[in-house]
C-alpha positions as CSV (number, residue, x, y, z in Angstrom):
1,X,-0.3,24.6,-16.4
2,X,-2.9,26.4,-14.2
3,X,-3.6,24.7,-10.6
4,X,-6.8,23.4,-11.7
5,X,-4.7,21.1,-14.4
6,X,-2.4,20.5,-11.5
7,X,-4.6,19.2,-9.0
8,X,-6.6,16.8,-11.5
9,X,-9.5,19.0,-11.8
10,X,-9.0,20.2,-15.8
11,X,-11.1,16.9,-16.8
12,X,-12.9,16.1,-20.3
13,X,-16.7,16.9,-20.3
14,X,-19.8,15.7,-22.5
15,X,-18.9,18.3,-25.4
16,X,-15.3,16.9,-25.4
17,X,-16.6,13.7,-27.5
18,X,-18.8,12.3,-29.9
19,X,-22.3,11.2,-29.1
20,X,-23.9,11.4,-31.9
21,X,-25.3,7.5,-32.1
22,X,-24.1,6.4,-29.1
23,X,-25.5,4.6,-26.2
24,X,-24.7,6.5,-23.6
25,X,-24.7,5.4,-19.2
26,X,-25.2,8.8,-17.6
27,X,-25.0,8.6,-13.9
28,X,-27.1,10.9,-12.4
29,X,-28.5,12.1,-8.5
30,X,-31.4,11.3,-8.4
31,X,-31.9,10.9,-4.5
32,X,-34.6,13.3,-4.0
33,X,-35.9,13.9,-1.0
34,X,-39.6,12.3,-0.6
35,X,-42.7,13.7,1.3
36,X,-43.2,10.7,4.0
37,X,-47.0,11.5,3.8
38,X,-48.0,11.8,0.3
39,X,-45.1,9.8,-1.1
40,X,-44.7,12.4,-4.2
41,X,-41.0,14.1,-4.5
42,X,-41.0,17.2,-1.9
43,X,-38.4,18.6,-4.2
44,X,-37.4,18.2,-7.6
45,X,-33.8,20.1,-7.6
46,X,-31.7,17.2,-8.4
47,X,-33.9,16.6,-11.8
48,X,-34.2,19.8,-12.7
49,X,-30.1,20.0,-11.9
50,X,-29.4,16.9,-14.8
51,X,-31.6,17.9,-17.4
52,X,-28.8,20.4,-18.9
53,X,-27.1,17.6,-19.8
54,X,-29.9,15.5,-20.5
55,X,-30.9,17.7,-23.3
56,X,-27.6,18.0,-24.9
57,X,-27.0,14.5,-25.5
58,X,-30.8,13.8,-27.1
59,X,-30.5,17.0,-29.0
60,X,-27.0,15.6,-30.3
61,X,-28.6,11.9,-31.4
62,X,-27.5,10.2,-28.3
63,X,-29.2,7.2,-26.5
64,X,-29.4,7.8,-22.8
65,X,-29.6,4.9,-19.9
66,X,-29.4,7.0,-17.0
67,X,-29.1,5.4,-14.0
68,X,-28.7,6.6,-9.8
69,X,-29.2,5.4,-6.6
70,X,-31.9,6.1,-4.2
71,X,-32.2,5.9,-0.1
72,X,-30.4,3.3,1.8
73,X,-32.3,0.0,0.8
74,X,-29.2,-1.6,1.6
75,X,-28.3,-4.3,-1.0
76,X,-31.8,-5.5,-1.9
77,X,-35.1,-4.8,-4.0
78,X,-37.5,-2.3,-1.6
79,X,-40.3,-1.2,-3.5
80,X,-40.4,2.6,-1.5
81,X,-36.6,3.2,-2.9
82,X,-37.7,2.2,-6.7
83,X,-36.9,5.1,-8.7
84,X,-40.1,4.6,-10.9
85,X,-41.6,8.1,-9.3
86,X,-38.1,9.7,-10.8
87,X,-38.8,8.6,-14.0
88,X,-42.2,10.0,-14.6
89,X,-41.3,13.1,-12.9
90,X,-38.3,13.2,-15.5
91,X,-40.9,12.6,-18.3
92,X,-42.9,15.7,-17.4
93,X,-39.4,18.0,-17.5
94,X,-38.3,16.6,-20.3
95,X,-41.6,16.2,-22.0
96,X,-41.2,13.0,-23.9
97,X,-41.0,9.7,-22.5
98,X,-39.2,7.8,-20.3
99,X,-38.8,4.0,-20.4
100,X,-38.3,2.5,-16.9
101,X,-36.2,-0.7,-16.4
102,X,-38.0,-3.0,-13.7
103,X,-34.0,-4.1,-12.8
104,X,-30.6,-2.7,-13.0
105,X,-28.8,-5.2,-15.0
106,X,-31.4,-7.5,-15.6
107,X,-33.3,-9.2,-18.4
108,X,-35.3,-6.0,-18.3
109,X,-32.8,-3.4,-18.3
110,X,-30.7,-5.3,-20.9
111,X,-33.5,-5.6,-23.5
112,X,-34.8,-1.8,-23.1
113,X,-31.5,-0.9,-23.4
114,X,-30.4,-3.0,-26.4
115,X,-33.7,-2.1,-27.8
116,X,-33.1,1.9,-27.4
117,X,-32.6,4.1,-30.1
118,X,-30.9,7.6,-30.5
119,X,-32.6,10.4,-29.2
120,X,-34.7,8.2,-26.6
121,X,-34.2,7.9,-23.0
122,X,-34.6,5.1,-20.1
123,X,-33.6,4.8,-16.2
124,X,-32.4,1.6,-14.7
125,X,-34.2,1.0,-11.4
126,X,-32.2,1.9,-8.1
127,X,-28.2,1.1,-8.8
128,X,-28.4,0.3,-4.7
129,X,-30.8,-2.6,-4.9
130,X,-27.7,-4.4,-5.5
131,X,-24.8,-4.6,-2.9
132,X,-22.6,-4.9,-5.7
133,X,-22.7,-1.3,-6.1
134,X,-21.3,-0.4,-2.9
135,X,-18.7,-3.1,-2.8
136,X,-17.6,-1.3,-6.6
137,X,-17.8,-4.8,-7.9
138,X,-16.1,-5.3,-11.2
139,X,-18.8,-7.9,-12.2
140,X,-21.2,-6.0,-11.6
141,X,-19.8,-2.5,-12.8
142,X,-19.1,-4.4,-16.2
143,X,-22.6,-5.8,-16.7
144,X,-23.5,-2.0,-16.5
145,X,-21.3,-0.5,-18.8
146,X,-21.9,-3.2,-21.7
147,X,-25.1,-1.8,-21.9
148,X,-23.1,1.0,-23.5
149,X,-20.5,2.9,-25.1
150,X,-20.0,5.6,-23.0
151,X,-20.0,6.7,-19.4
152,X,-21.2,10.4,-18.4
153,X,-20.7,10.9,-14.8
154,X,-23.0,13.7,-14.0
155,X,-23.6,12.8,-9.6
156,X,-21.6,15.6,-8.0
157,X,-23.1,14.2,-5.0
158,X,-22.1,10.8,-5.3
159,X,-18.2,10.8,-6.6
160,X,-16.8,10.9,-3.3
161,X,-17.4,7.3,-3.3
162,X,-15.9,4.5,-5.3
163,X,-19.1,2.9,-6.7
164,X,-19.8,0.5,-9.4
165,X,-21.8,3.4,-10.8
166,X,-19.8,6.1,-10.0
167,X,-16.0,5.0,-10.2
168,X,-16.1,1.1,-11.6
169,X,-18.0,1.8,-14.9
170,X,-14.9,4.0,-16.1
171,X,-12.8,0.6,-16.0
172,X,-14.8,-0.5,-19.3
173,X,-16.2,2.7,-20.7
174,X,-14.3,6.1,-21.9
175,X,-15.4,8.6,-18.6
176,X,-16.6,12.6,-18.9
177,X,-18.3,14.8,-17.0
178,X,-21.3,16.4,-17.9
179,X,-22.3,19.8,-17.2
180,X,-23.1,19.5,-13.5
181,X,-20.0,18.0,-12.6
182,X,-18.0,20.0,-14.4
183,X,-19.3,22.8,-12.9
184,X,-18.5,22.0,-9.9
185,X,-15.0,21.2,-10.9
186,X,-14.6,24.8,-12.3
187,X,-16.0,26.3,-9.4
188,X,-14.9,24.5,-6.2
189,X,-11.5,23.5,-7.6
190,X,-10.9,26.6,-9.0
191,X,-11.9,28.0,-5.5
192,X,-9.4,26.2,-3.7
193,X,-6.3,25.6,-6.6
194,X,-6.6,29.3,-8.0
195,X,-9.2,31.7,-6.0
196,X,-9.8,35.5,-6.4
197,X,-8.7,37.3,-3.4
198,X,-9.5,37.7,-0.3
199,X,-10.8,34.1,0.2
200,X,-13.3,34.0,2.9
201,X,-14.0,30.7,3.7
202,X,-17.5,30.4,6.0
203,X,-17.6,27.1,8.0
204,X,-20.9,26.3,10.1
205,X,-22.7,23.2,11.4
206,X,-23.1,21.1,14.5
207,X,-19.6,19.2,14.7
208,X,-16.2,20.7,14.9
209,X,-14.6,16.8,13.8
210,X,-16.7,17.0,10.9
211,X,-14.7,20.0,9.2
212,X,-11.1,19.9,11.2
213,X,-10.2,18.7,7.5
214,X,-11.0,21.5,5.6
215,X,-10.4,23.9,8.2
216,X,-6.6,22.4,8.1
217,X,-6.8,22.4,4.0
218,X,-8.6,26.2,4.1
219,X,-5.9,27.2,6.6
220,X,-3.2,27.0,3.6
221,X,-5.1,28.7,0.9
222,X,-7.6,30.9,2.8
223,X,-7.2,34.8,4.1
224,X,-9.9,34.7,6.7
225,X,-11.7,31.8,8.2
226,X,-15.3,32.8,9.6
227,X,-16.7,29.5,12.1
228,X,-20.0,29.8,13.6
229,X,-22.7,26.9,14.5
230,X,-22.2,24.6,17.3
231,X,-18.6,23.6,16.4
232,X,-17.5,27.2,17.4
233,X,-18.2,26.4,20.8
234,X,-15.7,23.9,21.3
235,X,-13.2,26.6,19.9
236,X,-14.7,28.9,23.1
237,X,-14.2,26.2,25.5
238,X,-10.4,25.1,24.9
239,X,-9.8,28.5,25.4
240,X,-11.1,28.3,29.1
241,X,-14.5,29.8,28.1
242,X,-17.9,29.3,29.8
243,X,-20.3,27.5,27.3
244,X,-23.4,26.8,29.1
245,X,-24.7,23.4,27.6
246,X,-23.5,24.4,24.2
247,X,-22.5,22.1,22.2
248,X,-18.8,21.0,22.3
249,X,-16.9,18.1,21.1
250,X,-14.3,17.8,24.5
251,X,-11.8,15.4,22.7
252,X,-11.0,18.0,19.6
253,X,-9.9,20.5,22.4
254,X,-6.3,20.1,21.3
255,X,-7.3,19.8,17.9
256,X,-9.1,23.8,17.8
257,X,-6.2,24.9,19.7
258,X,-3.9,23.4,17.0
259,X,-5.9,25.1,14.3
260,X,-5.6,28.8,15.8
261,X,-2.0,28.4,16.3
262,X,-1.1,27.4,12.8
263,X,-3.6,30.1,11.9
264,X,-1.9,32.8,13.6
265,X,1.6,31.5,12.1
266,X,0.3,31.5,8.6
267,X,-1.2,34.6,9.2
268,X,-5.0,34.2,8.3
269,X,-8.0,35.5,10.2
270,X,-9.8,33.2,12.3
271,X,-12.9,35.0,13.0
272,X,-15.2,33.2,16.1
273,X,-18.6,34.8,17.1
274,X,-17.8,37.2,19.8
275,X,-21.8,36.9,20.6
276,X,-24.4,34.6,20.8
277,X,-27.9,34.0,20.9
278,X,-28.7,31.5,23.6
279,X,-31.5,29.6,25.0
280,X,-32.2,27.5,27.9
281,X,-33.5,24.7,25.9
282,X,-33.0,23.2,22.1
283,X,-36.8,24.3,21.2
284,X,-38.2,27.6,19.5
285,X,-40.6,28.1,22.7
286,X,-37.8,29.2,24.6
287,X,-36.8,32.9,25.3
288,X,-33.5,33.9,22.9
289,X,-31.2,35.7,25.4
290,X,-28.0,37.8,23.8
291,X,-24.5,36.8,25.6
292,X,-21.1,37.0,25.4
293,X,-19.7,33.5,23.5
294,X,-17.1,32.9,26.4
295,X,-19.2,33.2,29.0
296,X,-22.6,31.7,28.6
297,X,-24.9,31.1,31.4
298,X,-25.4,27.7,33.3
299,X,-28.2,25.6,32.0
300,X,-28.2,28.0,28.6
301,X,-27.2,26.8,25.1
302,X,-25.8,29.1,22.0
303,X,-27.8,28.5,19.3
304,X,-27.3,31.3,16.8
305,X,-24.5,34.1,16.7
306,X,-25.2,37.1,18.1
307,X,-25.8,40.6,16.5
308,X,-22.0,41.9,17.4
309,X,-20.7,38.6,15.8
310,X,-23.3,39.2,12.8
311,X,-21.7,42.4,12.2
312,X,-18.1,41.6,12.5
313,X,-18.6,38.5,10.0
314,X,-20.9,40.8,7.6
315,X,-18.0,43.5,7.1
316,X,-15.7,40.4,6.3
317,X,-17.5,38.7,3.7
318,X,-17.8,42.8,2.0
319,X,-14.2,42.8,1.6
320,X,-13.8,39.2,-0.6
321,X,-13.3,38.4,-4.0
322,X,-14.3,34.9,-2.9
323,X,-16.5,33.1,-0.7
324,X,-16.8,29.4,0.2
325,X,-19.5,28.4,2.8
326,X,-20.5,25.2,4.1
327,X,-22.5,24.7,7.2
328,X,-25.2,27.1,9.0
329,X,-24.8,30.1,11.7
330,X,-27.3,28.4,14.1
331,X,-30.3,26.5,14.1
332,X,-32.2,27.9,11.2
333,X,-34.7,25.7,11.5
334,X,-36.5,27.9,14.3
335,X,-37.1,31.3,13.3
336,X,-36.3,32.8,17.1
337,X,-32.6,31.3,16.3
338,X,-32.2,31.9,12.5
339,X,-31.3,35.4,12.1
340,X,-27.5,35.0,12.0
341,X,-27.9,32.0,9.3
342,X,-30.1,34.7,7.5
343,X,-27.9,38.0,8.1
344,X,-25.0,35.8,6.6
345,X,-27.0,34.5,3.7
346,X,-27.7,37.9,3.1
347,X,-24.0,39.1,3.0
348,X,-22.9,36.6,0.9
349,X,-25.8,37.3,-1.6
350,X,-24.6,40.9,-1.6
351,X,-20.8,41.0,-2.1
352,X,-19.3,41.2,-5.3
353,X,-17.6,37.9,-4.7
354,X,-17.6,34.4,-6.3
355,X,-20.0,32.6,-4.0
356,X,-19.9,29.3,-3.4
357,X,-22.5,27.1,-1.1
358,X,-21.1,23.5,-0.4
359,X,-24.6,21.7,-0.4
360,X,-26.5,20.7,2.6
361,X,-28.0,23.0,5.3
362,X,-26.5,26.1,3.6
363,X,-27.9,25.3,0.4
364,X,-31.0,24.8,1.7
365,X,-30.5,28.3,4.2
366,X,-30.0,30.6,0.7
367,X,-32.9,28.9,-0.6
368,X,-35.5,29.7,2.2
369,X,-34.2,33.3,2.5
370,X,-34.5,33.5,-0.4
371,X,-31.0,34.8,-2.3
372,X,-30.5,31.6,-4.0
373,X,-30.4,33.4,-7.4
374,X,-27.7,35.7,-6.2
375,X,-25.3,32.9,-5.4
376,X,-22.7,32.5,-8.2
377,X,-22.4,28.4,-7.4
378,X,-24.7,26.3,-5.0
379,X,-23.1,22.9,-5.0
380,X,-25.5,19.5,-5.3
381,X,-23.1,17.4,-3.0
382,X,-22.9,17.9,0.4
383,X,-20.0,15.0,1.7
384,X,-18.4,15.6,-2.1
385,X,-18.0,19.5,-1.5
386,X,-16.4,19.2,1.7
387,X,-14.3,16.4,0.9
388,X,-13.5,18.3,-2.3
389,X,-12.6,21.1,0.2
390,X,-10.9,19.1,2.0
391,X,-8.2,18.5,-0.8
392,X,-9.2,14.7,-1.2
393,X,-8.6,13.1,-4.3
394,X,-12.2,11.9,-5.3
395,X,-12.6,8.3,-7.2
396,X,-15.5,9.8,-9.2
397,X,-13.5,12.8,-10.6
398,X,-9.9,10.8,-10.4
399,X,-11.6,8.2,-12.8
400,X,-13.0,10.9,-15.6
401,X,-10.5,11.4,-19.1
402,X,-8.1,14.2,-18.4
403,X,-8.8,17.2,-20.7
């Protein structure tokens, strides 16, 4: 049994079963972002992401009801979250098309989908209209999956909650993956259950308390641990450092020290940025000074690594077999403050590793330098991919056939 069967990863996907005829309820993400101004999708990733499997279950006779949720319109119907501006992008991609349900599992929605034949495909209006779907209410879950015979759970990004539409529909319908998902599962499980080595695991972002959990799951299968961002600060500081107005989280003080220690007992590298790039205000007007990490100025904040730690991490990430990062260097969002971001985009895009991005800020970082197409595996969920890091038992994944 390899680790991946092990830890409940080794799951049955789309090509596992028959279609052919069948009405199928493919959950998909389809929470694009939206430009605030012109109202039209400002990026159309996550539709471009689901039409893999899309494809493969109209070229192999099935019906599709795809369904997702959109925003936070809390429970009720909100016109600006209907996913009616999905659909017709979804129509242009897929270039048939695509019958939109005014409700979710309403007279509508039941009729189109009764009504739908093999090789066609609709989209149920926003699964979040309906506080049901949060509260994974059985009633509601069921009225969804009697609509079909078959539930396809293909929302990376959604199964680290138990949803009607995410977790609940398996109760009343045989569950697979489709390709995204399982993706993901190959990649990220077999990253942590069974990696190449050296794993270098590359953990960024603002807030130390939002990783502590995978740093503590990384810590038992990783052979270096690279931390850069704002959450290295509070590393600095519990160490008796000088941090300026850097960011720091003062109750995880205990919590960083903790982690170095069982680091240095289990022998992996915990690499901080010995430098930094500072400024004496969170802008792009200000003037980037270079400082040590452990003693940075009065009235200054770090807001990138520094071209010392830059170095160090680079030579790091050459040496592994596989890479997992989540989180950026700095604030990459102002170009005075992005080059470590950048630099370390650009390592990981180089190495002869398995790359994996876990979604979020350092997908979007490899996309904007531009070395997106050098990454072996950029991940669609943020929350999922670190909670998957993390070692968690998803309900979305947990609930899928085993293979």
């Amino acid at each position: 049994m390899s680790s991946n069967e092990a830890k409940g990863y080794n799951k049955k996907s789309v090509t596992d079963i028959d279609v052919n005829g069948k009405k199928v309820l493919l959950r998909c993400d389809f929470n694009v972002p939206i430009d605030k101004e012109t109202g039209k999708i400002r990026d159309e990733g996550r539709v471009i992401a689901a039409l893999p499997t899309i494809n493969y279950l109209l070229e192999h006779n099935a019906a599709i009801i795809a369904c997702s949720h959109f925003g936070r319109p809390k429970g009720e119907y909100k016109p600006e979250f209907s996913l009616a501006i999905v659909a017709e992008c979804l129509s242009k991609h897929l270039n048939k098309p695509v019958k939109m349900a005014k409700d979710v599992i309403g007279e509508d929605a039941i009729r189109l989908a009764s009504e739908l034949k093999p090789g066609e495909i609709m989209l149920l209006e926003n699964t979040r209209f309906h506080k049901e779907e949060e509260a994974n209410d059985p009633a509601f879950a069921k009225k969804l999956a009697d609509m079909a015979d078959v539930f396809v759970s293909d929302a990376f990004g959604s199964v680290h909650r138990a949803h009607a539409s995410t977790e609940g529909v398996s109760h009343y319908l045989p569950a697979v993956s489709g390709f995204l998902l399982k993706k993901e599962l190959d990649y990220i499980g077999g990253a942590i259950s069974d990696p190449k080595r050296p794993l270098v695991a590359i953990l960024g972002g603002a807030k130390v308390s939002d990783k502590l959990a995978v740093i503590s799951n990384l810590l038992k299968i990783a052979d270096a641990i690279i931390i850069g961002g704002g959450m290295a600060y509070t590393f600095f500081k519990a160490e008796g450092g000088k941090i300026g107005n850097s960011l720091c989280e003062d109750n995880e003080l205990e919590s960083v020290l903790k982690c170095k220690e069982e680091a240095k007992t289990r022998g992996v590298k915990l690499l901080l940025p010995v430098d930094s790039i500072a400024g004496s205000e969170f802008s792009n007007d200000v003037e980037p000074l270079t400082v040590d990490s452990n003693s940075i100025p009065d009235g200054m904040m770090a807001m990138d690594i520094g071209p010392k730690a830059i170095s160090e991490f680079a030579a790091e990430i050459k040496n592994a077999a596989t890479i997992v990062w989540n989180g950026p260097m700095g604030v990459f969002e102002f170009s005075k403050f992005a080059e470590g971001t950048r630099a370390i985009a650009e390592a990981v895009a180089n190495s002869n590793a398995i790359s994996i991005i876990g979604g979020g800020d350092s997908a979007a970082a490899v996309r904007k330098f531009g070395v997106a197409d050098k990454i072996t595996h950029i991940s669609t969920g943020g929350g999922a991919s670190l909670e998957f890091m993390e070692g968690k038992v998803l309900p979305g994944i947990a609930c899928l056939l085993d293979a």
